[in-house]
DRENZA-553736 format. One record per residue: x, y, z negated of N, C-alpha, C, O in turn. Coordinates in steps of 0.1 Angstrom, whole numbers, plus 5000, padded with zeros to 4 digits. Layout:
// DRENZA-553736
XYZXYZXYZXYZ
...
END
This chain:
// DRENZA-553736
223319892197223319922212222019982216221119942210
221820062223220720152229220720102238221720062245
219220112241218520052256218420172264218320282260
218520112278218520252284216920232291216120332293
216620132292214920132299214120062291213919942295
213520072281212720042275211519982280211219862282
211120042281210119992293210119912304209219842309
211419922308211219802318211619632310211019532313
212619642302213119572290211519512289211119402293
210719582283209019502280208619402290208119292287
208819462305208019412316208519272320207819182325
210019292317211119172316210319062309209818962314
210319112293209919022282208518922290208418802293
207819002290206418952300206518872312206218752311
206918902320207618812336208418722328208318612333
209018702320209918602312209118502303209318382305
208318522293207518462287206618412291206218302287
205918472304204318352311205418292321204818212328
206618302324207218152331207718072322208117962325
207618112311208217972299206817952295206517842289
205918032296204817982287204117992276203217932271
204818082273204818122260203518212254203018292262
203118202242201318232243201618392241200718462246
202718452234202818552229204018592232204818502234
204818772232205818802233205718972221204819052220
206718972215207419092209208319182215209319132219
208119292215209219372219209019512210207819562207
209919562207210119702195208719822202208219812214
208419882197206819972197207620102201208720162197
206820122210206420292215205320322219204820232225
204520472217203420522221203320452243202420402249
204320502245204420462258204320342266203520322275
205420242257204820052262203220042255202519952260
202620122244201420092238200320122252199620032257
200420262257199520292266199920182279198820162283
200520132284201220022291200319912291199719862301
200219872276199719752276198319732276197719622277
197519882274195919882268195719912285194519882289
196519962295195819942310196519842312196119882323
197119732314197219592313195919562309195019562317
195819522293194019472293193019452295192319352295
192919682298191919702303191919652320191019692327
193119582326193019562342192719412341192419352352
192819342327192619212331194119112331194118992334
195019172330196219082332197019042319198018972318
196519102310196919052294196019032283195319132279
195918942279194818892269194519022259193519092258
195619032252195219182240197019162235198019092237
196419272229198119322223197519392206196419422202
199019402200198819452187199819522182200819462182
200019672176200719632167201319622154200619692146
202219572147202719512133203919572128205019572133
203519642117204619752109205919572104205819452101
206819662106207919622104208819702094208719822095
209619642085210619782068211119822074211319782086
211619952068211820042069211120212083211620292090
209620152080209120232094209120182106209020272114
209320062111209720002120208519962127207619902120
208320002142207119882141207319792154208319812161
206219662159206719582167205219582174204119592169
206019562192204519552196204219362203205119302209
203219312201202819182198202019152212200819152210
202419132225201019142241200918952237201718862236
199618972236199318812241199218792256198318852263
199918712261199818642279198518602277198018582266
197718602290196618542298197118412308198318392311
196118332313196818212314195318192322194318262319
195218112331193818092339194417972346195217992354
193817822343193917712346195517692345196017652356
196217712338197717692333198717782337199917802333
198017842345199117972357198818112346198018152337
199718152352200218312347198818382351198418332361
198318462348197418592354198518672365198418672378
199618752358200618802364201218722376201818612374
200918772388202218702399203218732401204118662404
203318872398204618962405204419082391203519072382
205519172392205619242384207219302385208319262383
206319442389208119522387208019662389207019712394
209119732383209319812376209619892389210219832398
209120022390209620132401210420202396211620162397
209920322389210720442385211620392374211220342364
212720412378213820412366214420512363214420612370
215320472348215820622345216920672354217520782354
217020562363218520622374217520692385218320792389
216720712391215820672403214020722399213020652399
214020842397212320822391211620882405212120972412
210420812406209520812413208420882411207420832405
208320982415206821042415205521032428206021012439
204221052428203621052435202321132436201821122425
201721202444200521282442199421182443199521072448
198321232438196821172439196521132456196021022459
196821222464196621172477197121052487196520992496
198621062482199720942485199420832479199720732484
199020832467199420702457199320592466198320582473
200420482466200720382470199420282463198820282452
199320212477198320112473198619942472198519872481
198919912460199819742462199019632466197919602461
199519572474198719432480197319482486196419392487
197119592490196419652496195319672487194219672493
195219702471194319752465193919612456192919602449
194819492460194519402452195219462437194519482427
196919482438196919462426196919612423196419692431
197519632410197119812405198919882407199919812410
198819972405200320052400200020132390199220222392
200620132380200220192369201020312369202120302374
200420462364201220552364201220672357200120732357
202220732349201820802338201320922342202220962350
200521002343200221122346199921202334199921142324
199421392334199521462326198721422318198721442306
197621352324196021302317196221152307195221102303
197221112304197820982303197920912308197520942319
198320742310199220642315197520602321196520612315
197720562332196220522339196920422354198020432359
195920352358196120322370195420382388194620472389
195820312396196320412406194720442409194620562412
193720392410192720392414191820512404190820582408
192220512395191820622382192720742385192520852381
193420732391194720882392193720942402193221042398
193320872416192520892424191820962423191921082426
190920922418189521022412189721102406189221202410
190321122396190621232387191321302394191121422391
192321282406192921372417194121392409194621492414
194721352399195921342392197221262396197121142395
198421312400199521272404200421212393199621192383
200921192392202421162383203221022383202820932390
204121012376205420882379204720782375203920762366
205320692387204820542389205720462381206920462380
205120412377205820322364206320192369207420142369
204920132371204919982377204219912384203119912379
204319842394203019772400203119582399204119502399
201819562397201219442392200419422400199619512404
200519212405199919172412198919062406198119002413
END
């Protein structure tokens, strides 16, 4: 069966796993959920991530949850642009979530960065996701 959103499928796995609790989650590897998860870390909302060749060329990506006095880091979390529905935005507009508390991540020509880095660099492109 083929997935049609990969990517959002990940964000799922994540919002699903720090409400069960779980220290770690797996989901199948791409260049794409990879750059995803290293601005996740680098924002502070996932401990680290890895990932682990699997046979036949296979590989898997490994995000460890963050957790601060038993609670989730993550409050919220959801996916904008979909493959039905994609969203784009310029450097000037970029939407600001929770009023600059949380980030929106977004892929641009420069790579996957968050909104406040699109800013400065004056770089536009599709909004992926925003996290609180």
């Amino acid at each position: 069966m083929t997935m049609s959103d990969p990517l959002g499928d990940m964000l799922t796995r994540i919002r699903n796993g720090q409400q069960a609790h779980k220290t770690e989650i797996t989901c199948f590897w791409s260049k794409h959920k990879e750059d995803v998860c290293s601005v996740l870390k680098d924002e502070g909302y996932i401990e680290n991530y890895s990932v682990e060749d699997l046979d036949a060329g296979k590989k898997q990506l490994i995000v460890n949850l963050k957790y601060v006095d038993g609670s989730g880091v993550i409050r919220e979390m959801h996916r904008v642009s979909t493959p039905g529905r994609r969203v784009y935005s310029g450097s000037k507009v970029m939407p600001h979530y929770y009023s600059g508390l949380g980030v929106t991540v977004v892929s641009t020509p420069n790579g996957v960065m968050v909104d406040h880095k699109a800013r400065t660099e004056n770089v536009g492109g599709e909004v992926l996701c925003q996290v609180f």
